[in-house]
Backbone bond lengths (Angstrom), bond angles and torsions (degrees), N, CA, C in turn:
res aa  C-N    CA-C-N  psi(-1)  N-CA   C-N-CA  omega(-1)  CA-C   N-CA-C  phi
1 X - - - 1.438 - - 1.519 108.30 -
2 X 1.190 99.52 127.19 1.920 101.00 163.30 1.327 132.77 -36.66
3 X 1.312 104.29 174.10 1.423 94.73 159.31 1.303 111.99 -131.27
4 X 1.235 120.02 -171.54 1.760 125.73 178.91 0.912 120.91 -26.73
5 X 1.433 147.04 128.43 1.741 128.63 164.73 1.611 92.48 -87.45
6 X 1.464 101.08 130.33 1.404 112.53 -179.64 1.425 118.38 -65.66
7 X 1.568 125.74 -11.83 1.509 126.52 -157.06 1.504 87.64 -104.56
8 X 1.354 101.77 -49.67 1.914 98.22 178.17 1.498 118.44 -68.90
9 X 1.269 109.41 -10.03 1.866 100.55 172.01 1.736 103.59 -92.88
10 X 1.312 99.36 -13.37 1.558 96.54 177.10 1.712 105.03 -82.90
11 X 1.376 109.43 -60.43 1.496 105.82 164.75 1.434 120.61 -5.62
12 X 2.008 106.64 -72.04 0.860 105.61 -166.21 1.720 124.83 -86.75
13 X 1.327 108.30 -8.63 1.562 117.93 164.10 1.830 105.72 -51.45
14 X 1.226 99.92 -61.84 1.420 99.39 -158.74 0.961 108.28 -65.43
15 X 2.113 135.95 -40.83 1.126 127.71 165.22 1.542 130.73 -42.59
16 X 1.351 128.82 -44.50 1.298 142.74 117.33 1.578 117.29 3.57
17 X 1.130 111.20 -66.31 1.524 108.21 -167.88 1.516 104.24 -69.24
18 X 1.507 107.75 -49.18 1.748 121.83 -172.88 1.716 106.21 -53.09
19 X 1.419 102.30 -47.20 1.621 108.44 166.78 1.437 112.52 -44.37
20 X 1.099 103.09 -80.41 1.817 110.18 179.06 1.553 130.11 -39.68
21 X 1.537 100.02 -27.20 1.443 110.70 -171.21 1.692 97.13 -95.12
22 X 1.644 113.41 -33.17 1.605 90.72 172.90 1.284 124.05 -64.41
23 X 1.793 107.47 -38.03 1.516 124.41 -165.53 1.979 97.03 -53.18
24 X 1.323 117.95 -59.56 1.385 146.15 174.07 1.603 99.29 -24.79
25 X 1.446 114.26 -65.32 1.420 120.80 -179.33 1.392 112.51 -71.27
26 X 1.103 123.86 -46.05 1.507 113.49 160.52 1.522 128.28 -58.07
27 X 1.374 126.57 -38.30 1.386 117.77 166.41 1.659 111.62 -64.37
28 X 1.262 110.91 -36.55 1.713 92.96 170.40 1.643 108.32 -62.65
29 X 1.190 141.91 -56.12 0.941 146.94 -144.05 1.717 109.76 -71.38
30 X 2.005 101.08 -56.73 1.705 106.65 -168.83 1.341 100.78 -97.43
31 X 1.520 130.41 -44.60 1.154 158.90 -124.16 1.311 137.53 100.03
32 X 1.814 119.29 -172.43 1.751 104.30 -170.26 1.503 103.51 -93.78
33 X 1.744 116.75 -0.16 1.603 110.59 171.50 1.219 113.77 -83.56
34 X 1.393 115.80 -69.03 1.288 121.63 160.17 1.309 117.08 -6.16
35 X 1.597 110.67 -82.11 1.483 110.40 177.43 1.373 134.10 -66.40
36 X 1.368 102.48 11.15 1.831 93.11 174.07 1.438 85.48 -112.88
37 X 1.149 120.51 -43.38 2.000 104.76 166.43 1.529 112.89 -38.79
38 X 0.917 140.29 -40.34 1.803 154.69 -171.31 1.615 98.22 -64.06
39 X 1.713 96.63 -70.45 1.410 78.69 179.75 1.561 126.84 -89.10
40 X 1.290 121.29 -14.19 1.568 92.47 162.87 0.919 118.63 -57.91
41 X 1.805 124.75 -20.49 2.023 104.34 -176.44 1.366 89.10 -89.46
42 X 1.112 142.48 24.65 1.345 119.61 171.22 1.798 93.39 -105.36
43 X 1.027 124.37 -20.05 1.529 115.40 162.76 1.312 125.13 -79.17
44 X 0.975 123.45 -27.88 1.782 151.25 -176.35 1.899 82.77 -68.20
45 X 1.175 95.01 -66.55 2.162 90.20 175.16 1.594 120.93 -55.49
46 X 1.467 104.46 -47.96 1.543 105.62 172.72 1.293 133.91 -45.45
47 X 2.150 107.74 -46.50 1.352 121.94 153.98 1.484 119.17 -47.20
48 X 1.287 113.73 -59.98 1.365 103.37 172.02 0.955 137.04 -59.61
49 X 1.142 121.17 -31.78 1.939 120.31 155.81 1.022 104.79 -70.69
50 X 1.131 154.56 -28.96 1.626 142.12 177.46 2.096 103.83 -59.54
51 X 1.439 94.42 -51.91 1.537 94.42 178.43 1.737 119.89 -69.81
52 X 1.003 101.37 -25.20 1.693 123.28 166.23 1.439 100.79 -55.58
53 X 0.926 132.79 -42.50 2.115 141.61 -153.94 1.329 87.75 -109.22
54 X 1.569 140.73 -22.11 1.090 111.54 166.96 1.251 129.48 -92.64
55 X 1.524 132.45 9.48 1.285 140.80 134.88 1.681 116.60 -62.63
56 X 1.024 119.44 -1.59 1.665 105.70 169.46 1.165 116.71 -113.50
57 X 1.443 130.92 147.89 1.342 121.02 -173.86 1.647 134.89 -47.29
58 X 1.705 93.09 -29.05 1.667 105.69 -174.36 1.588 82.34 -76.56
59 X 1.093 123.07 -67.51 1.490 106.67 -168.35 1.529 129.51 -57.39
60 X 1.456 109.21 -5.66 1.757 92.34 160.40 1.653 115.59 -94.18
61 X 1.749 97.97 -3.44 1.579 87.03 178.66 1.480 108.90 -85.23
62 X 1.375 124.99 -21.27 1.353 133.78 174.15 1.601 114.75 -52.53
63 X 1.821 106.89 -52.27 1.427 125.63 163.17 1.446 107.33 -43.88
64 X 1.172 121.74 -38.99 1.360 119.84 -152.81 1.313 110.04 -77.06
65 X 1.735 109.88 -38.09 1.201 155.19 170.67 1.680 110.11 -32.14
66 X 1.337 77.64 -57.48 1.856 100.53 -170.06 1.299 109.33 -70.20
67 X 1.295 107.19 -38.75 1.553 113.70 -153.72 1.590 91.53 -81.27
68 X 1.351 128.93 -42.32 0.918 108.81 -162.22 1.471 119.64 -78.66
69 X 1.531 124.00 -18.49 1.166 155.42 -169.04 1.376 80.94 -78.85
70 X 1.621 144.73 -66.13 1.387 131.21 178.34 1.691 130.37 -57.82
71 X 1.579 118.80 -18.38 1.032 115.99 -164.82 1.833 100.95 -91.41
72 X 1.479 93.99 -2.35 1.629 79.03 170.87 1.774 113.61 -126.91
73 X 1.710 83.34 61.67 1.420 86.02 155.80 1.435 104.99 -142.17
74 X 1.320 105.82 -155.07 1.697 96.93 -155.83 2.136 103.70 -65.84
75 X 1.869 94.53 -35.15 1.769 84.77 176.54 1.309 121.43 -50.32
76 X 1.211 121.58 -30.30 2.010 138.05 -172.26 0.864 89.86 -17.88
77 X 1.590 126.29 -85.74 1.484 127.86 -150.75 1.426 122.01 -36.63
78 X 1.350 100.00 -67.03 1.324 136.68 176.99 1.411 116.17 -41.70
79 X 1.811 119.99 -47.42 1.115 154.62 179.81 1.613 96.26 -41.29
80 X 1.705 95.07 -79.80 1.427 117.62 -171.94 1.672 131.63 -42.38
81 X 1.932 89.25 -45.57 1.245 93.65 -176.26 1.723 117.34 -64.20
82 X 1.532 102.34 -43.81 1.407 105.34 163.70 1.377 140.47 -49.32
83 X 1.260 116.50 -18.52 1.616 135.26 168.48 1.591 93.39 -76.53
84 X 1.141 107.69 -44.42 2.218 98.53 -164.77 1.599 99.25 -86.34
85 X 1.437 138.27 -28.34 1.025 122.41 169.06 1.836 107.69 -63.21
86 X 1.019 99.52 -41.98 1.677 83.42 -162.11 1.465 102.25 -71.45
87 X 1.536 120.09 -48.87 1.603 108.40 -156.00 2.128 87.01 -69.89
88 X 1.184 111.61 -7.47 1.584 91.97 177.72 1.625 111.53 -87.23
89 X 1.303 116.28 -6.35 1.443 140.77 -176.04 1.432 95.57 -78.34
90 X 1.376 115.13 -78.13 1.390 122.23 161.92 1.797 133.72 -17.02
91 X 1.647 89.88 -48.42 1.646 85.79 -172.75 1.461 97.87 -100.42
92 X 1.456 125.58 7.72 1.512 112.51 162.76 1.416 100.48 93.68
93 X 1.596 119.23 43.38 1.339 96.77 167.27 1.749 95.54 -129.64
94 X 1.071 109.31 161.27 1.209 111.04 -172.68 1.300 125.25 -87.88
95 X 1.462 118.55 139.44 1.364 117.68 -166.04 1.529 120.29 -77.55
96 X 1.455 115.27 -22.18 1.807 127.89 161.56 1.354 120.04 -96.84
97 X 0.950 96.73 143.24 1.705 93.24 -173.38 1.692 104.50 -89.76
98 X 1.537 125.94 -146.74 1.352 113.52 178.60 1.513 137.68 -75.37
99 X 1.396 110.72 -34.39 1.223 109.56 168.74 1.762 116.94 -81.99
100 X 1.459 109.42 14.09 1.727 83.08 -169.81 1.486 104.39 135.66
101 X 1.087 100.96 -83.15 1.597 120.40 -173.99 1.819 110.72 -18.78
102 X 1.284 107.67 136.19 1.399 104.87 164.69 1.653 126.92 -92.57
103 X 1.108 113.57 92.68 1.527 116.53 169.30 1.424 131.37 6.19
104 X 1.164 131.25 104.40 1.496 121.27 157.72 1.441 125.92 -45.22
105 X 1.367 104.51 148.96 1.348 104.19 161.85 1.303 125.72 -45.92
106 X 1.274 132.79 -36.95 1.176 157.79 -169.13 1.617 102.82 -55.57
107 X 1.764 92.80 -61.42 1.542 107.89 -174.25 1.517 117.30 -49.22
108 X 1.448 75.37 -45.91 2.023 91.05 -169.90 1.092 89.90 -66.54
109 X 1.681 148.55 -67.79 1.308 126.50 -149.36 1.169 109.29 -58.09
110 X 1.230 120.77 -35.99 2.018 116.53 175.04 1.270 126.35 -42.74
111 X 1.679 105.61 -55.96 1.222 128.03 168.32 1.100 113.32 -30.80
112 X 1.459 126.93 -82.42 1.281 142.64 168.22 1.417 137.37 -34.44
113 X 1.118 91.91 -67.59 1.910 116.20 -174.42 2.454 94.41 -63.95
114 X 1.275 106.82 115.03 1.488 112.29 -176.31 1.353 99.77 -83.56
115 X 1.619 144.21 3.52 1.116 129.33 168.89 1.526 106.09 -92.08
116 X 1.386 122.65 -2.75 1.406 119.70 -179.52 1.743 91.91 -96.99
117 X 1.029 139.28 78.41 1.363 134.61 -174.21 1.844 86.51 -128.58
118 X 0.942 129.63 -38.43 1.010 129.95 167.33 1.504 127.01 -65.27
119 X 1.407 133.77 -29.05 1.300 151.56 -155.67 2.102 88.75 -101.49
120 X 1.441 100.14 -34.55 1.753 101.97 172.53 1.083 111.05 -75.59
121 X 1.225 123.62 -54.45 1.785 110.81 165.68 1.177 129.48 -8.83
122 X 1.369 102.67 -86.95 1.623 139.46 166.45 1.790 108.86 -47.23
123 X 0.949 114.47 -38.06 1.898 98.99 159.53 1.634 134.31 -84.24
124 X 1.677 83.38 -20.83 1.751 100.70 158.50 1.680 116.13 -39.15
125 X 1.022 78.20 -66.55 1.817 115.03 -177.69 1.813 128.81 -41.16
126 X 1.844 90.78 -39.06 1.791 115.29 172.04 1.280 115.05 -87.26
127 X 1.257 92.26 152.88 1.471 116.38 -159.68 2.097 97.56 -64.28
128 X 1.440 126.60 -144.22 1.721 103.06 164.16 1.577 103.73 -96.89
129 X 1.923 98.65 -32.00 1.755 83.84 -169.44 2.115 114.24 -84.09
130 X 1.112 98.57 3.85 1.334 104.40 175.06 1.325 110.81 -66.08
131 X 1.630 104.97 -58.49 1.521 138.04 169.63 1.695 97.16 -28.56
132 X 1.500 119.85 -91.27 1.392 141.95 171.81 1.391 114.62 0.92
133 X 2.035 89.16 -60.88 1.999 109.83 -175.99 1.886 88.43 -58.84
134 X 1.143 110.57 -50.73 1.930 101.83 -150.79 0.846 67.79 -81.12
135 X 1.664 175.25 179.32 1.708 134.58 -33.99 1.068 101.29 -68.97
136 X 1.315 121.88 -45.57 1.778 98.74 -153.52 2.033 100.94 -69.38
137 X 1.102 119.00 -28.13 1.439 125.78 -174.38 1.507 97.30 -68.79
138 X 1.841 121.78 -27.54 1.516 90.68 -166.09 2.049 96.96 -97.25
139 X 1.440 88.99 -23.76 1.942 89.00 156.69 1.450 124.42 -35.80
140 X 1.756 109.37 -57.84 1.732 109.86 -153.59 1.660 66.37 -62.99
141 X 1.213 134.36 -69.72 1.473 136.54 -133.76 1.955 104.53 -50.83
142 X 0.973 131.12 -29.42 1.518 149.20 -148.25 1.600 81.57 -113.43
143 X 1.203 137.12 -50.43 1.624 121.60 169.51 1.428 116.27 -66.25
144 X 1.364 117.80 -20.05 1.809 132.55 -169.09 1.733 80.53 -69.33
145 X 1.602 99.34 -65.50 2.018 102.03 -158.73 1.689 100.83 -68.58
146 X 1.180 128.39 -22.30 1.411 124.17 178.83 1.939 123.63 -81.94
147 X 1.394 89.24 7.58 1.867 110.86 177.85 1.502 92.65 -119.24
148 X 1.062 111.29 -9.86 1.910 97.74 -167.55 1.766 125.87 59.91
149 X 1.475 89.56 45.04 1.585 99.48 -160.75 2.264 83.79 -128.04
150 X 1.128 114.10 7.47 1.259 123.53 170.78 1.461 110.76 -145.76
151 X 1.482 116.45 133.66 1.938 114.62 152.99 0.910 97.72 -92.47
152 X 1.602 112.86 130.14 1.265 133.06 169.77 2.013 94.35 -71.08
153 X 1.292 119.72 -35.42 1.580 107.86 -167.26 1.430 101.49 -74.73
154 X 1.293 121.20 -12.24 1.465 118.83 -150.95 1.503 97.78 -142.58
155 X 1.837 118.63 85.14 1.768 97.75 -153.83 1.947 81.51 -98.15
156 X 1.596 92.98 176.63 1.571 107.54 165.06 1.561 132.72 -68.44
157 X 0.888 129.46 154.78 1.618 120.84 -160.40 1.558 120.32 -61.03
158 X 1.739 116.23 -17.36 1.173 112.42 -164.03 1.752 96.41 -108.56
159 X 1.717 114.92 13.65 1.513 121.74 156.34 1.462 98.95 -100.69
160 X 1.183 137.83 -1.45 1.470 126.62 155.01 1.154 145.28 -49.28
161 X 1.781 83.74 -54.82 1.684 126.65 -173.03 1.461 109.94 -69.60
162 X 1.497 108.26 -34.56 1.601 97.01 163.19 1.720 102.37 106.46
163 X 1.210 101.66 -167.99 1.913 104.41 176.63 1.572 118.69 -86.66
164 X 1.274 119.01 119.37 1.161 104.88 173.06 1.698 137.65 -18.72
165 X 1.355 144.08 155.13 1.144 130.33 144.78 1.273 119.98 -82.54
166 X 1.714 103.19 142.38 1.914 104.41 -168.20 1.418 115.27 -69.77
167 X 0.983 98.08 143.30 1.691 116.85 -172.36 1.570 112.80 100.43
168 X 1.089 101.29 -6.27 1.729 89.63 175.71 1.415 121.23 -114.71
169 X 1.375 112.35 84.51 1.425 130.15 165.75 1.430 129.09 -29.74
170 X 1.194 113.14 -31.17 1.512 123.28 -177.95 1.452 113.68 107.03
171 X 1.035 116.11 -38.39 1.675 116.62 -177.52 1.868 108.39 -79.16
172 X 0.971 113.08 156.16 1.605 126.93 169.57 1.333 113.22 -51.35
173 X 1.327 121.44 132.79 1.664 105.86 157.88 1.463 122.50 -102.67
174 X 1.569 105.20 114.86 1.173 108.49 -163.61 1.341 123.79 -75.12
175 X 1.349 100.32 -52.63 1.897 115.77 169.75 1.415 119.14 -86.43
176 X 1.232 123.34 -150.55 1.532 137.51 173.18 1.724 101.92 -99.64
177 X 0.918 87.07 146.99 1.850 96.08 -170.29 1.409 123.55 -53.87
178 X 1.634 104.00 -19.67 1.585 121.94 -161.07 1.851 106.94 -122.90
179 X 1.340 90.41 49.89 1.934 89.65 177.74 1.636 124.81 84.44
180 X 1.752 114.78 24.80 1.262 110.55 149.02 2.196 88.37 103.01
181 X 1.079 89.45 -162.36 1.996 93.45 178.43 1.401 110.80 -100.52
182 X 1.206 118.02 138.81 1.522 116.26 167.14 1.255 106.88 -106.14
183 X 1.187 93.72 135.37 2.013 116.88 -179.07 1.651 86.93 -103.04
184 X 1.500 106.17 154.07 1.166 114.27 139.69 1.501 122.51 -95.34
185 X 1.207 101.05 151.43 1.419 106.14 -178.31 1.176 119.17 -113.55
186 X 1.523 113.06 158.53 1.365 136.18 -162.66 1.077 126.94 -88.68
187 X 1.586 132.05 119.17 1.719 113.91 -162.70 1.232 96.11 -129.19
């Protein structure tokens, strides 16, 4: 586990302080009701301009900004999964599949996301434990881009290359498939 990012504990010190020091000047000034009424509507405004900025383009890249800067900390996980249950909640797909089971993240992003319409095909197609291997392979890969240890825009050469063709294991074949050469022998 990490440790502190020093710029974001500073961030949040100083925001902190600016809070305290307005609240501070307002209780001298109105009182300590007054001024905690003041500043919650002065947050009640902040929220709303925050949701205001996320209808404009700079403000979803700012969002975008954030989010990603949050998903790699310890909430991430947690973060994420809750964004794919709901917008998959949202578009009406179901979070168990037939027997029961509750869906992976994995699942749901397929479900959902219409550029994976192709990636459903192709699991149509696999056997269950084939199926099994390509989640967990397209999982590690979706934890690779969720550490920032992968670009998803910019993948590595052997996400280029695509799925193997069957039968080719990777290793050499050295002998005959069925126990090496048979000689006859000499008596």
């Amino acid at each position: 586990m990490g440790g502190i990012n020093f710029r974001t504990l500073l961030y949040f010190v100083a925001s902190f302080a600016v809070v305290a020091v307005i609240y501070y000047a307002l209780t001298q000034a109105v009182g300590s009701i007054v001024a905690a009424g003041i500043v919650v509507g002065l947050l009640v405004l902040l929220l709303l301009f925050t949701l205001w900025m996320t209808r404009t383009k700079r403000g979803n890249k700012v969002a975008e900004k954030i989010m990603m800067r949050l998903l790699k900390t310890r909430w991430g996980p947690r973060l994420r999964s809750w964004q794919i249950r709901t917008y998959a909640k949202s578009q009406g797909v179901s979070l168990t599949d037939a027997t029961g089971r509750e869906r992976s993240e994995m699942e749901l992003m397929l479900e959902v996301s219409p550029e994976a319409e192709h990636i459903r095909k192709q699991l149509r197609t696999m056997n269950p434990q084939q199926r099994a291997q390509a989640m967990r392979m397209l999982a590690a890969q979706q934890e690779l881009v969720d550490r920032g240890e992968l670009d998803p825009n910019n993948p590595p050469d052997w996400a280029q290359r695509g799925p193997r063709q069957p039968g080719m294991s990777g290793r050499p074949q050295t002998g005959t498939p069925r126990g090496g050469s048979r000689k006859k022998k000499k008596r």
